[in-house]
RORO-806241 format. One line per field, with one value per residue (C-alpha): chain; residue in three letters; y, x, z; residue number from 1. Coordinates in nm, 2 decimals, m for minus. Example, Ala and Ser with C-alpha at 12.3 -4.5 7.8 and 13.67 -1.06 7.14 Angstrom:
2
kette <- [A;A]
rest <- [ALA;SER]
Y <- [m0.45;m0.11]
X <- [1.23;1.37]
Z <- [0.78;0.71]
nr <- [1;2]
This chain:
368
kette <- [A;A;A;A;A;A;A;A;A;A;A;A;A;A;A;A;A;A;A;A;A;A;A;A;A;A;A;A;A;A;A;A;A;A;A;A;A;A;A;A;A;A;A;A;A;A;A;A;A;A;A;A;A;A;A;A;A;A;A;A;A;A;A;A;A;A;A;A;A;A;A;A;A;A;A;A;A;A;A;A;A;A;A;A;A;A;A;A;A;A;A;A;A;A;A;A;A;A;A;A;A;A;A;A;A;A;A;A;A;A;A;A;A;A;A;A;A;A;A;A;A;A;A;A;A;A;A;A;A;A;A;A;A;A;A;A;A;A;A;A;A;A;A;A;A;A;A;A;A;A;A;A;A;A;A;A;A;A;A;A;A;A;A;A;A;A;A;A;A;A;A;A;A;A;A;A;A;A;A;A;A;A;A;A;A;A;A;A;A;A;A;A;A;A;A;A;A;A;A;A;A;A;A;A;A;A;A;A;A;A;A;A;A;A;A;A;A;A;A;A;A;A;A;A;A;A;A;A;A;A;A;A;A;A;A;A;A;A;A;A;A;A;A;A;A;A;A;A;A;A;A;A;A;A;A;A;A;A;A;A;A;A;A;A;A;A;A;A;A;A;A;A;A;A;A;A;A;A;A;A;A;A;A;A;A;A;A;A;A;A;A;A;A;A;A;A;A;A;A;A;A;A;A;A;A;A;A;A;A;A;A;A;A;A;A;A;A;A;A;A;A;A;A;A;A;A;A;A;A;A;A;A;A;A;A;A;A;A;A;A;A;A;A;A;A;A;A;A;A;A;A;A;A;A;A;A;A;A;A;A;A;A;A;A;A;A;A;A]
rest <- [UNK;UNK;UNK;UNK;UNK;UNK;UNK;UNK;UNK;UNK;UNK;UNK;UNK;UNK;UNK;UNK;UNK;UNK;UNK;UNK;UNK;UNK;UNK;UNK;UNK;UNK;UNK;UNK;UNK;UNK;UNK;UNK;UNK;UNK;UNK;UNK;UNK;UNK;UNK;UNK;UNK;UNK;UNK;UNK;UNK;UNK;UNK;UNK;UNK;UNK;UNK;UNK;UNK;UNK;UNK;UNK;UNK;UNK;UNK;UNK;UNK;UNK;UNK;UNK;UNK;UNK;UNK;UNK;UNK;UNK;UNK;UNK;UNK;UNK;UNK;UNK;UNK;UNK;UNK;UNK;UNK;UNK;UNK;UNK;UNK;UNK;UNK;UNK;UNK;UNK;UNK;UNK;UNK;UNK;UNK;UNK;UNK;UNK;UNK;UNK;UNK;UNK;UNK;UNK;UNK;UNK;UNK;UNK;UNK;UNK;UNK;UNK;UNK;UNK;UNK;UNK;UNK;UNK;UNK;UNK;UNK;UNK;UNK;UNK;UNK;UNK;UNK;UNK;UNK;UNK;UNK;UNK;UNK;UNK;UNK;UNK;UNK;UNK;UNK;UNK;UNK;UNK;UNK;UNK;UNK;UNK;UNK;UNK;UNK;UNK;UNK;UNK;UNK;UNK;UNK;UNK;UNK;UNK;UNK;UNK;UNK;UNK;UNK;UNK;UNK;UNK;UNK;UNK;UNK;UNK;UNK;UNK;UNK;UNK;UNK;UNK;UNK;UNK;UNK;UNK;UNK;UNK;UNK;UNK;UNK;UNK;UNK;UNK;UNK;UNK;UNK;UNK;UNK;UNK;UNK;UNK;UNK;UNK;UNK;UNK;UNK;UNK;UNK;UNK;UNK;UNK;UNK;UNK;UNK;UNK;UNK;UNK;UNK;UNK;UNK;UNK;UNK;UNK;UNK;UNK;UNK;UNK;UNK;UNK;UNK;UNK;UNK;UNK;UNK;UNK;UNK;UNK;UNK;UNK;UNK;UNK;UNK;UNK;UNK;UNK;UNK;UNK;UNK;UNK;UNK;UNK;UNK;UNK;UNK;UNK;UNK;UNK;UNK;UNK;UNK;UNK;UNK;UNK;UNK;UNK;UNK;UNK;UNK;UNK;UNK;UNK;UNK;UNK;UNK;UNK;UNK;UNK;UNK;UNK;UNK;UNK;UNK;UNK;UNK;UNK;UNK;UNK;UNK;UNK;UNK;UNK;UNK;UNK;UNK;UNK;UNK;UNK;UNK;UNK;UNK;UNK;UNK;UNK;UNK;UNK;UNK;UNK;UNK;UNK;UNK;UNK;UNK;UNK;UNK;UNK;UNK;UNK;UNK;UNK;UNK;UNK;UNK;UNK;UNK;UNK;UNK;UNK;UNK;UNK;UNK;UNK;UNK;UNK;UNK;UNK;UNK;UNK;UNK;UNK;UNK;UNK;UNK;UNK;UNK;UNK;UNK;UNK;UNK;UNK;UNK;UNK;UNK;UNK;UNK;UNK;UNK;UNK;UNK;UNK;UNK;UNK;UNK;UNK;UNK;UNK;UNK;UNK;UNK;UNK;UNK;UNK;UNK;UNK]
Y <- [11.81;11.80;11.76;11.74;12.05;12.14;12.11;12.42;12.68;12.72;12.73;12.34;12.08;11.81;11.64;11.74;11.46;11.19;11.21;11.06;10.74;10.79;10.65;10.28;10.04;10.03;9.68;9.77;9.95;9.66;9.48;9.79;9.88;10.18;10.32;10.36;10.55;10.57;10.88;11.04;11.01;11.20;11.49;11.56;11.84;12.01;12.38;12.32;12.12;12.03;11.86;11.55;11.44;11.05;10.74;10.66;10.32;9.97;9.83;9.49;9.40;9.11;9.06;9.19;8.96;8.64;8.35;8.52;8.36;8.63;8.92;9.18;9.53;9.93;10.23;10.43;10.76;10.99;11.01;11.23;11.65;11.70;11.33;11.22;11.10;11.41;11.56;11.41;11.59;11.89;11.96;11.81;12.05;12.37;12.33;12.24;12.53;12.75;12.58;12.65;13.03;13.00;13.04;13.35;13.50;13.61;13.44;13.27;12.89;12.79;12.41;12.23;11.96;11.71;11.84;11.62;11.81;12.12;12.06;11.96;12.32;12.50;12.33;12.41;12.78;12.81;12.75;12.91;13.26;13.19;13.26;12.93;12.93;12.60;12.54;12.19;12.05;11.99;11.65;11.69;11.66;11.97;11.83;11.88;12.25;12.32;12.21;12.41;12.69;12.66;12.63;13.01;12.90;13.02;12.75;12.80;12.52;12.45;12.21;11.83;11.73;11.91;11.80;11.92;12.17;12.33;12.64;12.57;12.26;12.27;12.23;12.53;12.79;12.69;12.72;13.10;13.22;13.11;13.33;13.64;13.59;13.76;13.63;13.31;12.94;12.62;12.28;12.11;11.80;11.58;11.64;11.75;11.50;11.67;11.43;11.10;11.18;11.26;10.90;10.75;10.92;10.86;10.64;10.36;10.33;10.37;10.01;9.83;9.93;9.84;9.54;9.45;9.40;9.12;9.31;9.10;9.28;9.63;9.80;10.12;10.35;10.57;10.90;11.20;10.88;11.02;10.80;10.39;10.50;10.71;10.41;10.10;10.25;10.26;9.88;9.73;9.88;9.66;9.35;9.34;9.05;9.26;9.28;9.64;9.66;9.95;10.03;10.23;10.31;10.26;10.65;10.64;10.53;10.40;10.02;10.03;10.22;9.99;9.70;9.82;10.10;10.29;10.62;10.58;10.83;10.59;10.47;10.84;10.88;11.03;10.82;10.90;10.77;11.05;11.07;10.78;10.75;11.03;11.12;11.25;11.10;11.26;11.25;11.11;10.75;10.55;10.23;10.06;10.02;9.88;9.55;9.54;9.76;9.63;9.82;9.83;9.97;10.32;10.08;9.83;10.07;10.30;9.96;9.83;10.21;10.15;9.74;9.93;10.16;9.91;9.57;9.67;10.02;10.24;10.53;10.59;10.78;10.64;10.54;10.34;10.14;10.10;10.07;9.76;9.60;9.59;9.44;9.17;9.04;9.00;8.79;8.56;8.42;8.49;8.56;8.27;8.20;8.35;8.68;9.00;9.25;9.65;9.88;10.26;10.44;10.75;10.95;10.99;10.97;11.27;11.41;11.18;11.22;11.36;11.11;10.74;10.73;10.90;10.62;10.83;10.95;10.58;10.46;10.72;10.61;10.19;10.10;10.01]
X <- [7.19;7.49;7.83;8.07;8.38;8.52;8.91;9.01;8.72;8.38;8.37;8.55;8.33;8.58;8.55;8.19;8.14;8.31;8.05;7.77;7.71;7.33;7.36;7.48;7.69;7.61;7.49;7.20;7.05;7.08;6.74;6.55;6.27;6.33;5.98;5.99;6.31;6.38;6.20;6.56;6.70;6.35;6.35;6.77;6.88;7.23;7.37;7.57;7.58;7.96;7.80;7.69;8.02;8.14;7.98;7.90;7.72;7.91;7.70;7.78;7.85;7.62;7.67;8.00;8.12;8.03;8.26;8.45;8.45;8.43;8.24;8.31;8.23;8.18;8.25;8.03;8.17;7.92;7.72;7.97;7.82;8.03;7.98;8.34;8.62;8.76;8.58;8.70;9.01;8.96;8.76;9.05;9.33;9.13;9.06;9.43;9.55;9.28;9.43;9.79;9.69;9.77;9.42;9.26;8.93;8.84;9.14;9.13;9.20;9.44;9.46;9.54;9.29;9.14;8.77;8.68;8.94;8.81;8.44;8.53;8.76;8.47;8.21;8.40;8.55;8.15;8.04;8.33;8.37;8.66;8.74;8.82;9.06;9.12;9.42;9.28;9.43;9.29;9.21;9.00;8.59;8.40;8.14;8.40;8.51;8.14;8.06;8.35;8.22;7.84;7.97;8.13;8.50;8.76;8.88;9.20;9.30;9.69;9.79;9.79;10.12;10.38;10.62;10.54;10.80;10.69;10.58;10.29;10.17;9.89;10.11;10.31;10.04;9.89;10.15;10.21;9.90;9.91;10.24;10.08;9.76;9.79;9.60;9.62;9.66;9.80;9.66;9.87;9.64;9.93;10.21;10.00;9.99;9.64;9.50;9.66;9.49;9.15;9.13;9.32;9.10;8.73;8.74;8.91;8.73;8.41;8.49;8.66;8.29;8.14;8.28;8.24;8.66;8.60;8.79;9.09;9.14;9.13;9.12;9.19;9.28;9.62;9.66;9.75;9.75;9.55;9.27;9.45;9.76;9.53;9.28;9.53;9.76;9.47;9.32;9.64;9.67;9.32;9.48;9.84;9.76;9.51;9.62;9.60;9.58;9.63;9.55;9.74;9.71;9.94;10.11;10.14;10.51;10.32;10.38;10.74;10.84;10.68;10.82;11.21;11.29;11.32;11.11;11.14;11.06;10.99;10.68;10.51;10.27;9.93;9.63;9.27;9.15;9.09;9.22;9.42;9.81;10.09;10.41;10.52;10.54;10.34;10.45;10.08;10.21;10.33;10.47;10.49;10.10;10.03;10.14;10.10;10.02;9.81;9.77;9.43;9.39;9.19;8.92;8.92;8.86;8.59;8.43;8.39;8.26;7.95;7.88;7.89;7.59;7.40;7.45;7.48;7.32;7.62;7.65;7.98;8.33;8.58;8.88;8.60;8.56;8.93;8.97;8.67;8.82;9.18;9.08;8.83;9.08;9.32;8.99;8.93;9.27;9.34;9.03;8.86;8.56;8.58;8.74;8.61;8.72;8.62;8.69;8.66;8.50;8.58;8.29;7.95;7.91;7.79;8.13;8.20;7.86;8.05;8.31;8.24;7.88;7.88;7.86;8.00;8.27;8.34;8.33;8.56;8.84;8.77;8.58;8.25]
Z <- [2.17;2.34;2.10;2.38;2.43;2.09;2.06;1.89;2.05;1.94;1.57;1.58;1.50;1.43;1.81;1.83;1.43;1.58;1.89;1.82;2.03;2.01;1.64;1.74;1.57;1.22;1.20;1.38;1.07;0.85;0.91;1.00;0.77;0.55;0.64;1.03;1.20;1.57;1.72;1.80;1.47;1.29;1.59;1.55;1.36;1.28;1.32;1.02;0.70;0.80;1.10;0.94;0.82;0.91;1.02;0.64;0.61;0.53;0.25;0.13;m0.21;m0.32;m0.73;m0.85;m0.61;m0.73;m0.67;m0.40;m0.02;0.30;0.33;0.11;0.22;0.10;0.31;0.14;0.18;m0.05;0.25;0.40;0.32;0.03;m0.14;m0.05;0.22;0.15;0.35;0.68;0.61;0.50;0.81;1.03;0.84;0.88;1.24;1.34;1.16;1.34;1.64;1.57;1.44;1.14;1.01;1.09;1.05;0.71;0.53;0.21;0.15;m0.15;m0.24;m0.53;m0.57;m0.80;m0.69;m0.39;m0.12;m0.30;m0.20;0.18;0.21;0.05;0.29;0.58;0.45;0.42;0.80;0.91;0.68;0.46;0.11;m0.12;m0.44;m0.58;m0.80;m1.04;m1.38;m1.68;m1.65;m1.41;m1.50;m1.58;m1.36;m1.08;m1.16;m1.18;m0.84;m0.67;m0.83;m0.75;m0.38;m0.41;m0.48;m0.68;m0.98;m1.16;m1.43;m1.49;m1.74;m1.63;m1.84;m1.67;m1.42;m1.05;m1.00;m1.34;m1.23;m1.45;m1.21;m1.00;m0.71;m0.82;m0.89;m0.56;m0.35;m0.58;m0.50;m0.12;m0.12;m0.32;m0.09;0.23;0.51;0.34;0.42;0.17;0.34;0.14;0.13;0.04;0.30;0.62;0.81;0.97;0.68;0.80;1.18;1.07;0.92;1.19;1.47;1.28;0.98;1.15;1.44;1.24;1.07;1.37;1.52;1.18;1.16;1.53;1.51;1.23;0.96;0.82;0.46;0.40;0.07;m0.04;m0.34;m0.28;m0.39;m0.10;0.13;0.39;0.40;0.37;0.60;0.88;0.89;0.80;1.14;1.36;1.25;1.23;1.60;1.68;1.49;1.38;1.14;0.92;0.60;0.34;m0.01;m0.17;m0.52;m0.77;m1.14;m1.44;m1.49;m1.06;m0.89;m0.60;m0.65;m0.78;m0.47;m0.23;m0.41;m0.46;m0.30;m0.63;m0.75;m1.08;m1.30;m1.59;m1.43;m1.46;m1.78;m1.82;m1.70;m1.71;m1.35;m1.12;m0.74;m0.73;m0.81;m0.78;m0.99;m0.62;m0.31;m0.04;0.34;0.45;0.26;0.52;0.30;0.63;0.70;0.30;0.29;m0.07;m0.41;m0.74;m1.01;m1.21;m1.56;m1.68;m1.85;m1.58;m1.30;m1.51;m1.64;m1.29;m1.16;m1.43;m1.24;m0.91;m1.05;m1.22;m1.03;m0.67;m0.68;m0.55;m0.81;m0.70;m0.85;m1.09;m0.80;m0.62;m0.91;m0.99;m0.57;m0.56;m0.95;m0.74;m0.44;m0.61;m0.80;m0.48;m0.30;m0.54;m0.53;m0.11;0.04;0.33;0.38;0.76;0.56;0.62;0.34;0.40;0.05;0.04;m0.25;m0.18;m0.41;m0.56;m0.97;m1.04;m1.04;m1.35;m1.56;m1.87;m1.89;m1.71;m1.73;m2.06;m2.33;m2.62;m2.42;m2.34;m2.68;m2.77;m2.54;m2.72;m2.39;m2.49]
nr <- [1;2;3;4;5;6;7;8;9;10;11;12;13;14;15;16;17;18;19;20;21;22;23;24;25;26;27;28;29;30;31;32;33;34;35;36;37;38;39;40;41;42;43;44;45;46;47;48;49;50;51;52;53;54;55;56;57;58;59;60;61;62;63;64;65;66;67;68;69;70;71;72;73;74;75;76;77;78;79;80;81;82;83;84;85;86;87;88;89;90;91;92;93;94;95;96;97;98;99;100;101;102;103;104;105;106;107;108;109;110;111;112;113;114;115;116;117;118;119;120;121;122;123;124;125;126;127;128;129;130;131;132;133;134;135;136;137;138;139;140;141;142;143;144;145;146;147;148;149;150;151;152;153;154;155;156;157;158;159;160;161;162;163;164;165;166;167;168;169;170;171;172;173;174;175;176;177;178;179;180;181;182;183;184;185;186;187;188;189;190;191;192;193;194;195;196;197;198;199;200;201;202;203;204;205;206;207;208;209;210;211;212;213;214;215;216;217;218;219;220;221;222;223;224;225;226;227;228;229;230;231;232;233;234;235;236;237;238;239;240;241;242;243;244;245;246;247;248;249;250;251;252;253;254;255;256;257;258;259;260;261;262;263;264;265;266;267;268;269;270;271;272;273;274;275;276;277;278;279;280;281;282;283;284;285;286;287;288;289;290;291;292;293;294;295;296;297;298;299;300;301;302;303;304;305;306;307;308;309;310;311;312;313;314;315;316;317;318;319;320;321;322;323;324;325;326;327;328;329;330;331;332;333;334;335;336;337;338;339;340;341;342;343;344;345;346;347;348;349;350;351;352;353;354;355;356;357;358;359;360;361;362;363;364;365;366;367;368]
């Protein structure tokens, strides 16, 4: 199979993912029969696990739904390797730092990370020989700690109510270790802007193509930013008049910003929700490509997860249902019938069995 000339030398894959014509538009899949694939898709293999990253399906949400005009739309992205849009970018970071040199053989990657960056790095580090150490706070699930570690990384756990220059933050013992580390590299998910071009270069273009161009709402959670500013630039470059929603949480300064100009520090609490919202504002945000911000709830967005799982059949992460709970409740009241609506979820569930889909851990928080 030929993967066309790699950007950054032989061991990038990056250009050779976002190649693959042979699989068609994804509407063409939608009325095939799950018992008989083309020839070409049964007889393809992969060098590498990493490989098999992107063009994750658009599945249409039927139930949850109900009483909403347009089409409303997943990007399933748990069929990316590692089970999440992470993935996308932490593949693009590591191959433009092997690019710039600042990546070299045998070195070890340091991140802080709420789990899903963590398992894209570690997928990568693995195909290409690097060491992983992943800086994560307590908040995060066990289930996601776990998973970093059965992959061969490193998992250090800092304290999730301190502020981000407390040298006891994530942020802080990450960027530490990068500096006692030597032959070591930070991505630094949240200010390189590697992770705003993986989305703008891939994920867009994968729903423009999706969508055959008849996208007009677009709908995504916002926590480094990478994923709703990379692929809002590119759509809104396709059709200025498309409209992007992004969704924050209540503890996140996301929406306030947007909305005055202010970062104010008495929007910042603890929240439950994982991957969505920030106490910091990351350079991959770009205000200008969200037009607007909601805000959805802890309960609301892990309530909504568990419909996902049981109405439409998408075991999917807690930010997806927070990110689908957001942008439903801005259809009902603006979406047309001629509407086209795309939403990300960003993960699988299994990163979330102790907690979301755990009914005593739900009944514990008044939630059930």
């Amino acid at each position: 199979m030929n993967w066309g000339k790699s950007r950054a030398g032989p061991g990038n894959v990056h250009s050779q993912v976002c190649r693959r014509p042979h699989l068609g538009p994804l509407p063409t899949f939608v009325a095939a029969s799950p018992l008989h694939f083309p020839s070409h898709l049964i007889s393809m293999y992969f060098n590498h696990i990493i490989e098999t990253l992107g063009n994750t399906p658009l599945v249409r949400l039927n139930k949850v739904t109900e009483g909403i005009r347009g089409t409303v739309l997943a990007k399933v992205e748990y069929f990316n390797p590692g089970n999440s849009v992470k993935d996308r970018m932490a593949l693009r970071m590591i191959e433009d730092a092997e690019a710039a040199g600042i990546l070299k053989p045998g070195g070890t990657i340091i991140e802080g990370t709420s789990g899903n960056t963590g398992m894209g790095l570690a997928l990568t580090a693995i195909a290409k020989g690097y060491k992983t150490i992943f800086v994560m706070s307590d908040k995060q699930s066990k289930e996601k700690q776990d998973i970093l570690r059965a992959v061969g990384a490193e998992v250090v756990i800092c304290p999730v109510d301190v502020a981000p220059d407390d040298p006891r933050s994530y942020y802080s013992v990450a960027k530490r270790l990068n500096a006692e580390t030597p032959n070591s590299f930070y991505p630094n998910q949240y200010d390189n802007l590697s992770n705003t071009a993986a989305h703008y270069e891939a994920t867009g273009p994968e729903i423009w193509t999706g969508t055959e161009g008849k996208i007009t709402h677009f709908a995504a959670g916002v926590g480094t930013g990478g994923t709703i500013c990379g692929t809002s630039k590119y759509l809104k470059e396709q059709n200025p008049a498309l409209f992007t929603l992004g969704i924050d949480t209540y503890g996140s300064v996301f929406k306030k910003y947007k909305e005055t100009g202010i970062f104010d520090e008495n929007e910042i609490y603890p929240y439950k929700t994982e991957g969505i919202g920030e106490d910091i504002l990351p350079k991959n945000v770009d205000f200008d490509v969200i037009d607007q911000f909601v805000k959805v709830t802890d309960k609301d967005g892990a309530l909504m997860t568990r419909r996902l799982a049981k109405e439409e059949g998408l075991f999917v992460g807690w930010s997806c249902g927070s990110a689908t709970f957001g942008a439903l409740e801005y259809a009902r009241e603006h979406l047309k019938e001629e509407d086209t609506m795309v939403i990300v979820l960003p993960d699988h569930g299994t990163r979330y069995l102790g907690k979301i889909y755990n009914d005593e851990w739900m009944r514990a928080q008044g939630w059930l």
